[in-house]
C-alpha positions in Angstrom: 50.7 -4.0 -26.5 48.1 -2.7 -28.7 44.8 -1.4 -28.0 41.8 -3.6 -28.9 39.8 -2.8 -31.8 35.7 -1.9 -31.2 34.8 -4.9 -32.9 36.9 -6.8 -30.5 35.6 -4.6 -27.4 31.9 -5.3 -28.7 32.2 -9.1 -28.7 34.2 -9.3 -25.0 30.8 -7.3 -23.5 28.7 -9.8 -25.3 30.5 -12.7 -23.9 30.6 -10.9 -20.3 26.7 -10.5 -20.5 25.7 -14.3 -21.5 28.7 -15.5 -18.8 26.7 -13.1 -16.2 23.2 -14.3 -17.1 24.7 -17.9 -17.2 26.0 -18.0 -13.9 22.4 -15.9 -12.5 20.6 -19.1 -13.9 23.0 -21.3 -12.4 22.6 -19.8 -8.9 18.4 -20.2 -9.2 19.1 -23.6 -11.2 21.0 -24.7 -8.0 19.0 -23.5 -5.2 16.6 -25.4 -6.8 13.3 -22.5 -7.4 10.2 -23.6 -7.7 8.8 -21.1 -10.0 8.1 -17.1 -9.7 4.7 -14.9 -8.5 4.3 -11.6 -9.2 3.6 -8.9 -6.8 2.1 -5.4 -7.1 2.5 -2.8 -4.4 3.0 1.1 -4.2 6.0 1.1 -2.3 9.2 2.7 -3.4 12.6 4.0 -2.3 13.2 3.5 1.5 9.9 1.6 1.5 10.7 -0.8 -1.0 14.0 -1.5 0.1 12.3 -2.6 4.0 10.0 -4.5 2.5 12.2 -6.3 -0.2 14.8 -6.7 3.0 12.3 -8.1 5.6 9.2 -9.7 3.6 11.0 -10.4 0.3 14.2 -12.0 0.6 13.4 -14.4 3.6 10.1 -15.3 1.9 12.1 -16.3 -1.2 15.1 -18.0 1.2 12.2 -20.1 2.4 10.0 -21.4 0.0 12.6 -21.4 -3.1 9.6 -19.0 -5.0 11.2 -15.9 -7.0 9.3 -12.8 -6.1 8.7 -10.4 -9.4 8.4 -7.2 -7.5 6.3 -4.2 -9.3 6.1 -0.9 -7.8 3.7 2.1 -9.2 2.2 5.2 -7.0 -0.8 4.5 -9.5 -1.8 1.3 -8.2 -5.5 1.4 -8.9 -5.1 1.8 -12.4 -2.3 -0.2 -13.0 -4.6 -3.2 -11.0 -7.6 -2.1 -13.5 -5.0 -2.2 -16.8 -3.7 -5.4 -16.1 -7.2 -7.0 -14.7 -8.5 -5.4 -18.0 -5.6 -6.8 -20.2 -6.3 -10.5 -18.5 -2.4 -10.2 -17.0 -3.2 -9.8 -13.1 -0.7 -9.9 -10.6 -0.7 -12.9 -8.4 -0.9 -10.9 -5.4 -1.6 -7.3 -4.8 -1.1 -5.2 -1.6 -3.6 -2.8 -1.6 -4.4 0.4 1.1 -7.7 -0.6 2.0 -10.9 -3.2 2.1 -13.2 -1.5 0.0 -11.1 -2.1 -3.4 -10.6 -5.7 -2.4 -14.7 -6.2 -1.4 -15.1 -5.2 -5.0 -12.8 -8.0 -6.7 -14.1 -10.4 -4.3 -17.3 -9.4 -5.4 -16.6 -10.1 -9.0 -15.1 -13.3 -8.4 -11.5 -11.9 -9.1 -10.2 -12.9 -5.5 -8.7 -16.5 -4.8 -9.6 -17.3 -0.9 -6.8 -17.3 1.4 -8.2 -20.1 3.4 -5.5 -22.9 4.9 -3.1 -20.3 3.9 -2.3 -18.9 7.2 -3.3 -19.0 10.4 -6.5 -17.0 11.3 -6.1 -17.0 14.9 -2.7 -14.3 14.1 -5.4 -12.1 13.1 -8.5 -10.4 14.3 -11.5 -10.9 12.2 -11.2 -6.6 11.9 -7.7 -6.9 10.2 -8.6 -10.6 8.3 -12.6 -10.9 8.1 -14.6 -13.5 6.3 -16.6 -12.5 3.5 -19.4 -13.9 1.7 -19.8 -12.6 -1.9 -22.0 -14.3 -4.8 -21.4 -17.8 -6.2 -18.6 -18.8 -3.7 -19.9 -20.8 -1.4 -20.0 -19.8 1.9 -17.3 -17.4 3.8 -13.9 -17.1 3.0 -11.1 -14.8 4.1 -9.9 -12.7 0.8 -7.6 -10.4 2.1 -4.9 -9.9 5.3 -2.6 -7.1 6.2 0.7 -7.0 5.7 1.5 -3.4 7.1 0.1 -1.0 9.6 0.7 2.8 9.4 -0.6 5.6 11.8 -2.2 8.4 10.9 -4.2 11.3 11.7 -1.2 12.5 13.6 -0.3 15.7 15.6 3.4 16.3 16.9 4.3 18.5 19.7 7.4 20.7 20.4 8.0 20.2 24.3 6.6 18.2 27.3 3.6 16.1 26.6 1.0 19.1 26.4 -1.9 19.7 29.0 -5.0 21.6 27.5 -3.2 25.0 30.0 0.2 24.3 28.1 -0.5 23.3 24.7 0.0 26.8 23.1 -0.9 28.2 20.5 -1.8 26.6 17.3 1.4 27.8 15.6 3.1 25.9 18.0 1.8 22.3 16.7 3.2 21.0 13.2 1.0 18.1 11.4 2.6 15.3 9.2 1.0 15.2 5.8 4.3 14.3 3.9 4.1 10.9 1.8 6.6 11.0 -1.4 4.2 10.6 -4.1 1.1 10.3 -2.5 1.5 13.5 -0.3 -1.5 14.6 0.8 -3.4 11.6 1.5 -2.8 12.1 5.5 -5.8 14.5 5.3 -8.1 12.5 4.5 -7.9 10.8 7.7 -8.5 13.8 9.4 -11.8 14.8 7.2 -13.3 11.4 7.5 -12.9 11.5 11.7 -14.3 15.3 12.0 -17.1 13.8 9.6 -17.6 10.9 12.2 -17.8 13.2 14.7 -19.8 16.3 13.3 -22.6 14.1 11.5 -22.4 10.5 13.2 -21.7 7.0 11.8 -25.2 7.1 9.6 -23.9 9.9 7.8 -20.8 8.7 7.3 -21.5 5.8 6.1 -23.7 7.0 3.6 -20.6 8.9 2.4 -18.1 6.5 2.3 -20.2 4.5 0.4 -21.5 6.6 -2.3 -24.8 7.5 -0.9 -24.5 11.0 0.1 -22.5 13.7 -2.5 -19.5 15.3 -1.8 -21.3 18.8 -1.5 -24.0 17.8 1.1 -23.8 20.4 3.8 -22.4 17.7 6.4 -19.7 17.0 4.4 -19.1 20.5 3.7 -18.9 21.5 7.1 -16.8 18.8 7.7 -14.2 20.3 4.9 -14.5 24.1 6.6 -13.8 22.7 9.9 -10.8 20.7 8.5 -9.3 23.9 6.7 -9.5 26.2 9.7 -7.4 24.0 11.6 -4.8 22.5 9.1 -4.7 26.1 7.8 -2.1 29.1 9.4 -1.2 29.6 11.7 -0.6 26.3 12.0 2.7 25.7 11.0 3.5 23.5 7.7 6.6 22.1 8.3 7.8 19.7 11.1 
């Protein structure tokens, strides 16, 4: 038997490539979808796997609602780019309030109201807001994941302050893929809290009081004698 030609070979792939996007639409055609919403999140690898496993997938099983995934470790400016470019996601997860207040702010927040159920949630994790122009209170934002931080691990028995050792004996987890690094924040902000008080820290942590103010300074110095050897660096 002789070999097909390329000409021959190009036109088969063709033909394999409309039969394969056929039958895709055919599978959402007869599940019957009911449309598509974009989502923006930093997750990736292992993390994006879990969360397309658990959250994704029976989300979509359930409502019939295709899930267009987007994953960047530059998620702020992605958010800004596409808020800029009038191409927003539907729904964006984000690491923290103070972003979202902002949107909400600027009217660039739908309310979750009637969309779930507020008693799940404390008003901490799920708060109503009141911005400008929107009537009242609303609930903006809800979390979706939890992570702990501003952790120490210990080699041995639970430690007691006559057997915890010597500093080169603890190991501290500041390891995140991409975003390495932003574990230590945690623990600058709490030795802030606790050096300077809530006053001055909130003052900082909104804008009111520069990063070289002697409080916040001090707080830095205090961080890097104890993240610093001989600490070790690696768990």
């Amino acid at each position: 038997m002789s070999r097909p030609g390329p000409r021959t070979l190009g036109i088969l792939c063709v033909c394999l490539v409309l039969l394969g996007a056929g039958l895709w639409a055919g599978v959402r055609w007869a599940r019957d979808w009911e449309g598509s919403v974009t989502l923006l999140a930093n997750w990736s690898g292992a993390e994006r796997e879990q969360f397309e496993e658990h959250v994704i997938e029976p989300f979509e099983e359930k409502y019939r609602i295709d899930v267009v995934y987007q994953g960047s470790s530059a998620l702020s400016q992605v958010l800004a780019a596409d808020m800029a470019a009038g191409n927003p996601p539907d729904v964006a997860v984000l690491p923290g309030p103070g972003e979202l207040l902002a949107y909400a702010v600027d009217g660039r927040l739908h309310p979750l109201d009637g969309l779930f159920d507020a008693g799940d949630y404390d008003r901490f994790w799920a708060p109503r807001v009141t911005v400008p122009g929107a009537g009242g209170a609303h609930t903006y934002w809800l979390p979706v994941k939890t992570g702990l931080k501003s952790m120490v691990w210990y080699a041995g028995p639970a430690p007691t302050a006559e057997t915890a050792g010597p500093p080169a004996r603890w190991c501290l987890g500041m390891e995140s893929g991409a975003t390495s690094g932003w574990p230590g924040t945690d623990w600058v902000e709490d030795i802030l809290l606790q050096q300077a008080g809530p006053r001055v820290y909130a003052d900082w942590a909104n804008g009111r009081l520069p990063w070289t103010d002697d409080a916040v300074r001090k707080a830095w110095t205090t961080w890097w004698a104890r993240a610093t050897p001989p600490v070790s660096s690696r768990c």
